[in-house]
N, C-alpha and C positions, 0 to 999 in steps of 0.2 A: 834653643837652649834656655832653658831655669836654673833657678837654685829652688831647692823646698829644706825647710825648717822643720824637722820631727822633733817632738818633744814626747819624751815617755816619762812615766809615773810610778817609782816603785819598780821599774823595769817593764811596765806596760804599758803600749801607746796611749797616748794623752790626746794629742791632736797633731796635724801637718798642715802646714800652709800651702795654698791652691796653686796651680803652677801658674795662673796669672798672674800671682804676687812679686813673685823674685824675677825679675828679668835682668838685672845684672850682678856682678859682685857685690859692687859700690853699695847697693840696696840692699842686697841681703848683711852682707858686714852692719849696714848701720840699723837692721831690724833686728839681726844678732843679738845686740849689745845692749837694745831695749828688752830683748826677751833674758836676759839672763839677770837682768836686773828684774824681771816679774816672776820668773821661774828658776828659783837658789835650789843646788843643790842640797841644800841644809834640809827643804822641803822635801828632798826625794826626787825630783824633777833631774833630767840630764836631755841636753840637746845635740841633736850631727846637722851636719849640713848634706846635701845632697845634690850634685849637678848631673843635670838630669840633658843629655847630648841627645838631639833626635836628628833625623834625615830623612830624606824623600828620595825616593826612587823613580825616576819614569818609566812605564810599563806603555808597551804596545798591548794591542788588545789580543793579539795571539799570545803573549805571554801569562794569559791569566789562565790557570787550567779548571 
């Protein structure tokens, strides 16, 4: 699991932080807080957060088709 930080411009992507960035809340909240202070809405700028849940599966090798 991530978090990723999108930031759009005008309503168009701007840029997203890399998923090795955010590895937990705690981190992203407190990157958050720096990015809203460099990207004001007044600017145009708006930010989401995004958690990003992955999982593995074990496959047998008959199972691969």
């Amino acid at each position: 699991m991530y978090y990723e930080i999108n930031v759009s411009l005008h309503g168009m992507h701007f840029f997203a932080t890399a998923e090795r960035s955010l590895k937990t809340a705690s981190v992203c909240k407190a990157v958050y807080k720096e990015f809203v202070k460099a990207f004001s809405k007044s600017k145009g700028y708006e930010l989401s957060i995004t958690c990003v849940q992955t999982h593995n599966v074990m496959l047998n090798i008959e199972d691969l088709k």
